[in-house]
MIDOSE-1310 file (N, C-alpha, C; in nm, 2 decimals, decimal comma, always signed):
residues 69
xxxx	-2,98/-2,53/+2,83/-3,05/-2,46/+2,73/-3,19/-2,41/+2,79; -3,23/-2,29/+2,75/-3,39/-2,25/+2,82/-3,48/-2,28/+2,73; -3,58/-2,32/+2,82/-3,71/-2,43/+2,76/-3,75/-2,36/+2,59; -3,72/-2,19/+2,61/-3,82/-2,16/+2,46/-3,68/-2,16/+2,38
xxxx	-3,59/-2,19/+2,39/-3,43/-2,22/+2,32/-3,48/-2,34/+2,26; -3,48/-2,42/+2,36/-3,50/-2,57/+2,30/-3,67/-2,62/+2,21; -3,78/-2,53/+2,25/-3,87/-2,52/+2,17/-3,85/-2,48/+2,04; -3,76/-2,35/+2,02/-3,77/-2,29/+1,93/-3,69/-2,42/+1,82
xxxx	-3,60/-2,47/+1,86/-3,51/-2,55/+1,83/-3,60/-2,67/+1,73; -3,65/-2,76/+1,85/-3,76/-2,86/+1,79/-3,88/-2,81/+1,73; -3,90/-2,68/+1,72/-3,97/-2,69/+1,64/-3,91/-2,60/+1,47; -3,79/-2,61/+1,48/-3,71/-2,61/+1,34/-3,69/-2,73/+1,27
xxxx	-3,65/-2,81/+1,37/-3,63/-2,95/+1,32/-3,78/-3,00/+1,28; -3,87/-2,99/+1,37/-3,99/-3,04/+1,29/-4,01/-2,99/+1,13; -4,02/-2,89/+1,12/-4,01/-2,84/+0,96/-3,94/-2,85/+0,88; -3,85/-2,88/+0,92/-3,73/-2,94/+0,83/-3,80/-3,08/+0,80
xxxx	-3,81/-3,14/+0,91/-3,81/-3,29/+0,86/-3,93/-3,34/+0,81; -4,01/-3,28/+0,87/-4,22/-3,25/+0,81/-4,25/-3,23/+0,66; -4,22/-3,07/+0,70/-4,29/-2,99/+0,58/-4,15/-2,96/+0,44; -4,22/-3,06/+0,30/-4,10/-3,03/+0,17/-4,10/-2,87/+0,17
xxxx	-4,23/-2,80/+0,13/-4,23/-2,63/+0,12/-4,31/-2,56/+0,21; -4,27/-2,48/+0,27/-4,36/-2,38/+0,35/-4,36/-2,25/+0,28; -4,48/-2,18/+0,25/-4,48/-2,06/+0,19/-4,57/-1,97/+0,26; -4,60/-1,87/+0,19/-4,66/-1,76/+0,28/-4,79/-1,70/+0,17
xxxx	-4,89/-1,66/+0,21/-5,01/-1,58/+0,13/-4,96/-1,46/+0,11; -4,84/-1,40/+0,14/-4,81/-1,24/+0,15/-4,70/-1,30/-0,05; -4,65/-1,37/-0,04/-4,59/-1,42/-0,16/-4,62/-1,55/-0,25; -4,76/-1,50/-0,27/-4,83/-1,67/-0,33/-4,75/-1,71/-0,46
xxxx	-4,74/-1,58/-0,51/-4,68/-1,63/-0,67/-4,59/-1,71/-0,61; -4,45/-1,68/-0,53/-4,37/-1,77/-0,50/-4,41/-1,89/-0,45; -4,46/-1,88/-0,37/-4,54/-2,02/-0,32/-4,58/-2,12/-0,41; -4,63/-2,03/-0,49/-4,67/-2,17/-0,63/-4,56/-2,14/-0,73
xxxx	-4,47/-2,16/-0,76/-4,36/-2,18/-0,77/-4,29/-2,21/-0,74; -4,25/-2,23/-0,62/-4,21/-2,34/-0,50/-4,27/-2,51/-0,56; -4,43/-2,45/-0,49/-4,49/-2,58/-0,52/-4,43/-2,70/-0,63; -4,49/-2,61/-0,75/-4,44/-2,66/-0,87/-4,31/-2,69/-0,94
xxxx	-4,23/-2,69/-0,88/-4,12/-2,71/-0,93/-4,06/-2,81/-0,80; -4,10/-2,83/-0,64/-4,05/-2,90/-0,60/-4,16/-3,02/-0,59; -4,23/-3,03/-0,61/-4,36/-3,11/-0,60/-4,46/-3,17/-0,72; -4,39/-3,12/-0,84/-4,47/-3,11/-0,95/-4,63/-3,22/-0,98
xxxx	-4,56/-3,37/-0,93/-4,68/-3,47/-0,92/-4,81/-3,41/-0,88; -4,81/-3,35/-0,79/-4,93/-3,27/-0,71/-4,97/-3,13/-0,74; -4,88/-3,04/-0,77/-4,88/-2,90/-0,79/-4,88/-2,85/-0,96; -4,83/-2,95/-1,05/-4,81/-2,89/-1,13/-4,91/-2,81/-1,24
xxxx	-4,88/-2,67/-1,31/-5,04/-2,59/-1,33/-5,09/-2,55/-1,22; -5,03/-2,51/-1,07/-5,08/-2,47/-0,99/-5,16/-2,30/-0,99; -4,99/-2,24/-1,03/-5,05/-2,10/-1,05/-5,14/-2,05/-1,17; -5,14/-2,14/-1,29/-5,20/-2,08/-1,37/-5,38/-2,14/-1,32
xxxx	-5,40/-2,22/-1,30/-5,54/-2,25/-1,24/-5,56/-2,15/-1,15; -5,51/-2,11/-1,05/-5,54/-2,02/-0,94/-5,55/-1,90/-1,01; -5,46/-1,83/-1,09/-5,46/-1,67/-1,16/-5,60/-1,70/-1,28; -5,59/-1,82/-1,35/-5,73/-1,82/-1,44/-5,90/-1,84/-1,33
xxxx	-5,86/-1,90/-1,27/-6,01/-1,92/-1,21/-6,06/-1,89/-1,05; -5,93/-1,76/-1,01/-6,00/-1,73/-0,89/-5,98/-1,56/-0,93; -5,89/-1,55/-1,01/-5,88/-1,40/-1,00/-5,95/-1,34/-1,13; -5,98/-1,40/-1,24/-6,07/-1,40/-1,32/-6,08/-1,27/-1,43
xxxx	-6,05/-1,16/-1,38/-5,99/-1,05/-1,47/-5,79/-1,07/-1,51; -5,81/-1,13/-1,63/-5,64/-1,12/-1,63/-5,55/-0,98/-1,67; -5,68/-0,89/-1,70/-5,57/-0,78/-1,73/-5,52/-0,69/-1,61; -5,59/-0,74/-1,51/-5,57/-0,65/-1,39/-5,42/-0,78/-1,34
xxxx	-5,41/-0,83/-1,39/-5,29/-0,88/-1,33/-5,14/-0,90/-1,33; -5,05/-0,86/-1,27/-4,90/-0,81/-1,30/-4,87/-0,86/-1,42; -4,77/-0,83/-1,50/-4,69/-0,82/-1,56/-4,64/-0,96/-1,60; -4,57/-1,03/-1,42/-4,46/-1,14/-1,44/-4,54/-1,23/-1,42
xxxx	-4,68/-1,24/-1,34/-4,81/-1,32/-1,32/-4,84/-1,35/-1,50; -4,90/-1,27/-1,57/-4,95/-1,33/-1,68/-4,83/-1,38/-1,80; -4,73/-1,39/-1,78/-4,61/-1,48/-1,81/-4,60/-1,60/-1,80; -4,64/-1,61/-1,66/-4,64/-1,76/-1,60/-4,79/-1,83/-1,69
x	-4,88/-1,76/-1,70/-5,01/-1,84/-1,74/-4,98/-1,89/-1,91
C-alpha cells in the first residue's frame, strides 16, 4: 500500500471511531439537525437558539429554517 493510501485510510478510521457527527458550515441547517437528533443530551434546541440569537432578523430567513424554530 502507498504511504498516502494508508494515510488516507487511518485517517477514515479515525473519524469513524472519534467523531459521532461531522458537519460542514456550507450546510449548518443540516449540521444541527444532525446534532440534534444524534446527540440530543448536548445539542438539543440547537438550531433554533442559533437562527433566534445570531441571525436575529427572522423574516429574512428561509422558509424550511423558520419551521424548525
Amino acid at each position: 500500500m502507498i504511504k498516502h493510501d494508508w494515510a488516507l485510510e487511518n485517517a477514515k478510521l479515525n473519524i469513524e471511531k472519534w467523531y459521532p457527527v461531522i458537519g460542514t458550515l456550507e450546510d449548518l441547517e443540516t449540521t444541527f439537525f444532525v446534532l440534534e437528533n444524534k446527540l440530543p443530551q448536548f445539542f438539543k434546541g440547537i438550531a433554533k437558539l442559533y437562527f433566534e440569537e445570531l441571525k436575529g432578523n427572522f423574516r429574512l430567513l428561509p422558509m424550511r429554517i423558520r419551521k424548525l424554530i
